[in-house]
C-alpha positions as CSV (number, residue, x, y, z in Angstrom):
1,X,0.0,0.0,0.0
2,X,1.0,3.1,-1.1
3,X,1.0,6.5,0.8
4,X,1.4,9.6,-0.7
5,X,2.1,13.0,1.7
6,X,0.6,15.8,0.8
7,X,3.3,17.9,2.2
8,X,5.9,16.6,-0.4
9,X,3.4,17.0,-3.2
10,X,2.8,20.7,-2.2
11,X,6.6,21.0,-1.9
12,X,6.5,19.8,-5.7
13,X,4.5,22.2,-6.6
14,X,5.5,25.1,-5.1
15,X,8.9,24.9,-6.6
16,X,7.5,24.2,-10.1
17,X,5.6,27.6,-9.9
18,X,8.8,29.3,-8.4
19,X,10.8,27.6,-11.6
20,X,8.0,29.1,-13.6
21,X,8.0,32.6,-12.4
22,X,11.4,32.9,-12.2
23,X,11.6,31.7,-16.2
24,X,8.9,34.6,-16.8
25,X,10.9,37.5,-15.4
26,X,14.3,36.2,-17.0
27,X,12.4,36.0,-20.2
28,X,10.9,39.6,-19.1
29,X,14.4,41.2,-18.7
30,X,15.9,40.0,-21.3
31,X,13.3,41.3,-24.0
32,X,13.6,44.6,-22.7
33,X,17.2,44.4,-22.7
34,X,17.7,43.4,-26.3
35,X,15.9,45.7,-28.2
36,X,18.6,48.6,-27.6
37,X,20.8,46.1,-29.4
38,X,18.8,45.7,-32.4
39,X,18.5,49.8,-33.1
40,X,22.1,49.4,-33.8
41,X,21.6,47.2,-36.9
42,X,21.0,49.0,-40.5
43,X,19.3,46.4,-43.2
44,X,18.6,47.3,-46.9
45,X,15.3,48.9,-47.5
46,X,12.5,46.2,-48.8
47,X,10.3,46.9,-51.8
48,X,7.6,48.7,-49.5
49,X,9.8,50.9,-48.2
50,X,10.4,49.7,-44.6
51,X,13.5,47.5,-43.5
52,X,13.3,44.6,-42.1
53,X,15.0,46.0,-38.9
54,X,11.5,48.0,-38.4
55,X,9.5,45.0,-38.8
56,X,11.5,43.1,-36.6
57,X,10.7,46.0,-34.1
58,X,7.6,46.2,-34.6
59,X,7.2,42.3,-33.9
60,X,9.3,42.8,-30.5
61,X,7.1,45.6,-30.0
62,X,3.9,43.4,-30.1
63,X,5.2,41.2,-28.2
64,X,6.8,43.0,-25.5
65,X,3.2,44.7,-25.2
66,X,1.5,41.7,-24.4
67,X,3.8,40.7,-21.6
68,X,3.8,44.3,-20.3
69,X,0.4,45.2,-20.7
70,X,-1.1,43.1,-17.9
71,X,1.0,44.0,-15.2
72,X,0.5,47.7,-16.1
73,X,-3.4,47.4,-16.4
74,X,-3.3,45.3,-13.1
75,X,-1.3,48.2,-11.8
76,X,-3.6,51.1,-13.0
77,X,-7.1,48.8,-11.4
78,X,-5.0,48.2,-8.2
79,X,-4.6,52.0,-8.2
80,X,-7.9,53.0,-8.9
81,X,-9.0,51.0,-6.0
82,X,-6.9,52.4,-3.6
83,X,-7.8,56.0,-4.7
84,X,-11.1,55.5,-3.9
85,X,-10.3,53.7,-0.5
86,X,-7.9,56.9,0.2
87,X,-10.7,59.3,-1.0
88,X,-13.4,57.6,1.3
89,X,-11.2,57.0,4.3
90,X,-9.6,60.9,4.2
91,X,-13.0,62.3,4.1
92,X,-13.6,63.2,0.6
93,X,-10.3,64.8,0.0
94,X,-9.7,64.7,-3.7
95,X,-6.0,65.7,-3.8
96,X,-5.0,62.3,-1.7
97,X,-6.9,60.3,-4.1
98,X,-5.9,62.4,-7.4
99,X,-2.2,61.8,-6.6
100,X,-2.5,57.9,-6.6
101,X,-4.8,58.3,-9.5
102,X,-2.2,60.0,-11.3
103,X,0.9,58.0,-10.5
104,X,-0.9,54.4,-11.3
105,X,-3.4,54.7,-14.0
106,X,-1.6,57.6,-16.0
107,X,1.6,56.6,-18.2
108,X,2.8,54.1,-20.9
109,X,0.0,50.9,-21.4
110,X,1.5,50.5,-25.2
111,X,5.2,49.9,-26.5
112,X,6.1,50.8,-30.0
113,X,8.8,50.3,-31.5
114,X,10.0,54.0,-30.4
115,X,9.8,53.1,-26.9
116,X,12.0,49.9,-27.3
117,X,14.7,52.1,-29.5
118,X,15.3,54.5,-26.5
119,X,13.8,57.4,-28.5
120,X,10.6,57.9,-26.2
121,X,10.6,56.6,-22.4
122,X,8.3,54.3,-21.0
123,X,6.4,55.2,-18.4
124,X,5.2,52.5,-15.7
125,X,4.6,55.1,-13.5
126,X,2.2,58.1,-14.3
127,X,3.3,61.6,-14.4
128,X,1.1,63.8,-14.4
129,X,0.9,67.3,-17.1
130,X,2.4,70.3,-16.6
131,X,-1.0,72.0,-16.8
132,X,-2.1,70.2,-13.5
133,X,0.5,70.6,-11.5
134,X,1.0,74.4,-11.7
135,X,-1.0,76.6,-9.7
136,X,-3.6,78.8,-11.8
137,X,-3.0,82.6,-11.6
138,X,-5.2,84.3,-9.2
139,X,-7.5,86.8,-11.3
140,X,-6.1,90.6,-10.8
141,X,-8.8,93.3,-9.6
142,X,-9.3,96.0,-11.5
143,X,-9.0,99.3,-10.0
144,X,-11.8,101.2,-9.8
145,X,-12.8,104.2,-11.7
């Protein structure tokens, strides 16, 4: 008669989804570490008038987007939700929630080829415009005549 311990088969598993997620985020890194390599390359232009440097890019591109995409949008929902908790638990005060707002559901959600070249920077975190962060000028009185 056999007898099987659950302890060892949870042991098992455990280190097959460590194995796993370690894979992922080796994977991960190097993707976004190779692409600066590739800008260096120059290929002949094809008959359409791209090279086929810029579709390889564009293919990296794609796919670096769909293993970047759900972390981000986990990110930005994660952030929305704790917004709202800060906003409800600091008694409706908008500038507590606006700032976590900003810095988790603002920034980059796509990469394009531009992004993986170097030439435009991505953005995990959200920054938020100029527009909002400088304080509007206070209206002047006119004198009275």
């Amino acid at each position: 008669m056999k007898v099987y311990s659950f302890a060892s088969h949870k042991i098992r598993w455990s280190s097959r989804f460590k194995l796993v997620a370690i894979s992922l985020i080796l994977s991960l890194c190097s993707i976004s570490m190779a692409p600066p390599a590739w800008s260096q390359e120059t290929s002949p232009p094809t008959s359409d008038g791209g090279t086929t440097s810029s579709a390889a890019m564009q293919a990296a591109a794609g796919f670096s987007t769909l293993l970047y995409l759900p972390f981000k949008a986990a990110f930005a929902i994660g952030g929305g939700i704790v917004g709202g908790l800060a906003y409800a638990f600091s008694g409706g005060n908008e500038k507590a929630a606006q700032s976590i707002w900003t810095t988790s559901m603002y920034g980059t959600y796509i990469l394009t080829p531009d992004h993986l070249n170097g030439n435009r920077p991505i953005r995990f975190l959200g920054v938020a415009d100029t527009e909002e962060r400088a304080p509007e000028p206070e209206p002047m009185m006119e004198p009275i005549r």
